[in-house]
NUVO-748994 format. One record per residue (C-alpha): x negated, y negated, z negated. Coordinates in steps of 0.001 Angstrom, whole numbers, padded with zeros to 6 digits, always signed. Last residue first. Example, Ala and Ser with C-alpha at 12.3 -4.5 7.8 and 13.67 -1.06 7.14 Angstrom:
REM residues 2
-013670+001060-007140/-012300+004500-007800/
//
This chain:
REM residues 193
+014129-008807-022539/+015595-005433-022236/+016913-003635-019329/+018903-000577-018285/+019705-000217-014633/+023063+001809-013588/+023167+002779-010020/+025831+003730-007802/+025751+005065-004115/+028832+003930-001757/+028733+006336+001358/+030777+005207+004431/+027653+007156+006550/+025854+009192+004882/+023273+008361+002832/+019526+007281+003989/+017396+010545+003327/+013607+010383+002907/+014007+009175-000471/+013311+006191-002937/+015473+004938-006057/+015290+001950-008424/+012122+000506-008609/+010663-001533-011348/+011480-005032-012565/+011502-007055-015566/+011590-010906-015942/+011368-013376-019127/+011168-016870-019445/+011292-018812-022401/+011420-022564-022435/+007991-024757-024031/+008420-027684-021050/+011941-027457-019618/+013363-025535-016942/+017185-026769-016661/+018442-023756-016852/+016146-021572-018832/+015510-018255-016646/+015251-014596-017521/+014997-012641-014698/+015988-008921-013921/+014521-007476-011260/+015335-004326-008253/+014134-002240-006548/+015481+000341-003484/+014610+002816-000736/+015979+004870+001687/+013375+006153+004575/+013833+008116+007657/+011321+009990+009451/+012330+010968+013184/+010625+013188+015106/+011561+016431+013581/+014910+014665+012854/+016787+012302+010796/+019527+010380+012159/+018828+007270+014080/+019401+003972+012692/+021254+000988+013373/+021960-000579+010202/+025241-001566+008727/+024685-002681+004933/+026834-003418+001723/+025139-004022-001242/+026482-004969-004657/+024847-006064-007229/+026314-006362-011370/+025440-008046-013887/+025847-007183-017756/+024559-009418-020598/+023862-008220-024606/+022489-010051-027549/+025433-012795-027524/+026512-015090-024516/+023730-015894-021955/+025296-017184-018881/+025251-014781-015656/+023847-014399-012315/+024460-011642-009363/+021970-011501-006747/+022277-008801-003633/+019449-008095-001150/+019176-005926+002054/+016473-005116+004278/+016355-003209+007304/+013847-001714+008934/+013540+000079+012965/+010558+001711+014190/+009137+002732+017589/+005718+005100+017710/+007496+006816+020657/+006959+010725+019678/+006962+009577+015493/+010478+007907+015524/+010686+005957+012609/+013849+004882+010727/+013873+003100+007889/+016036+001511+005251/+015363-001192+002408/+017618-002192-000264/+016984-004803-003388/+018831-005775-006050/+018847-008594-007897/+019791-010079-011300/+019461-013399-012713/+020165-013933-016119/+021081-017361-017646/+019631-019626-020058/+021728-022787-020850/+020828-022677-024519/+017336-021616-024779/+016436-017794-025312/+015319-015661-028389/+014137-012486-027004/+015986-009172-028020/+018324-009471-025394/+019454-005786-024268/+020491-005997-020548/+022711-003631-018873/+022897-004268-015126/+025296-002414-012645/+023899-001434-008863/+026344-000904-006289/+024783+000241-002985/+027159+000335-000134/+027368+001849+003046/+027428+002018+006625/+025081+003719+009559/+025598+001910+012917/+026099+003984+015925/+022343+005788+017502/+021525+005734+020717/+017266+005740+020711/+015728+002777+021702/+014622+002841+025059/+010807+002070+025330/+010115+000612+029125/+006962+001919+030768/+004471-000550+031876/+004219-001324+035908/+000977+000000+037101/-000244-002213+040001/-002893-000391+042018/-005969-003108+043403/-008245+000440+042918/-011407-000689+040957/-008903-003617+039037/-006460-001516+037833/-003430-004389+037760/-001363-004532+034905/+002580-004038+033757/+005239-006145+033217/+007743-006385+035982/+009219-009839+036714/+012647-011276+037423/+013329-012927+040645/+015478-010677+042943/+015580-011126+046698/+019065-011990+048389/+017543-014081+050769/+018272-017323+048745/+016920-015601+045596/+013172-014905+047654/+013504-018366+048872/+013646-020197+045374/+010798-018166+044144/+008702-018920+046620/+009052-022412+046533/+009362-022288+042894/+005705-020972+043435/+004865-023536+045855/+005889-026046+043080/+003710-024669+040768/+000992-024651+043338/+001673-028228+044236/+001789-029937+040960/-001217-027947+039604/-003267-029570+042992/-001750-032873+042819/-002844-033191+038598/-006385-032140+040117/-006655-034625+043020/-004994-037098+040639/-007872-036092+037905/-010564-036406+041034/-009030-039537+041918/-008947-041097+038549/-012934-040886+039120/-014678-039740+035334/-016635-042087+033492/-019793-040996+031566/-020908-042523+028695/
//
């Protein structure tokens, strides 16, 4: 077993203690004389000693882009549920906006979940979106993306041992285009479980 001298661990501990207070020190006396304190990323070469400060990425300007996505539900219920079921459904947004000269990217996305009883052969939810994203508009070097999905669930409330649950989903819409801005876009989804 070896035993280690609590001097040489205080010698240590005094040593940490002392150059991180010598660099509040520092710090302290560089604000005092008017001196800034924040730091510069960037990286040292080490063959030349030169300090290469990293080059900051400004996002471009852009003012948010609004809208709506209002997706209506038509289910067909051709499986024989518990009483108490209800239907879930969801929709699902996503927007992106890459610019291809920085390599940046922005996404967004958005989710809506509507949810009612069982009553009959037939149910109709509805989803509604509203989003505010900062994107830029589409360019040569920027790719935007507008996207959606959604699923329809099925679900015995309280879950019980031998209850029926059934789910369907698929996408909704994709394109390279996200709408206007103030646009409301309308979908109608038609299920059966």
């Amino acid at each position: 077993m070896v035993k280690r001298s609590s001097m040489c661990q205080g010698s240590g501990a005094a040593l940490i203690l002392a150059s991180l207070l010598g660099v509040s020190a520092a710090s302290a006396a560089a604000a005092a004389e008017g001196g800034t304190t924040s730091q510069v990323l960037g990286f040292q070469d080490t063959k030349t000693g030169t300090f290469h400060a990293l080059a900051a990425v400004v996002p471009d300007a852009v003012s948010p882009t609004t809208g709506t996505v209002h997706v209506t539900f038509n289910i067909k219920l051709v499986t024989s549920f518990a009483k108490g079921t209800l239907i879930q459904c969801s929709a699902s947004v996503d927007g992106s906006s890459v610019n291809t000269t920085t390599g940046t990217d922005t996404v967004y996305e958005e989710t809506a979940t509507d949810a009612v009883a069982i009553s009959g052969t037939t149910a109709t939810c509805t989803a509604v979106i509203p989003y505010s994203w900062l994107v830029a508009a589409s360019s040569s070097t920027v790719v935007d993306s507008f996207s959606g999905t959604y699923s329809v669930t099925a679900v015995a409330t309280p879950v019980a041992a031998g209850a029926v649950t059934r789910s369907s989903y698929s996408s909704l819409f994709s394109t390279t285009k996200i709408p206007a801005s103030g646009t409301t876009s309308s979908y109608t989804v038609n299920v059966t479980l």
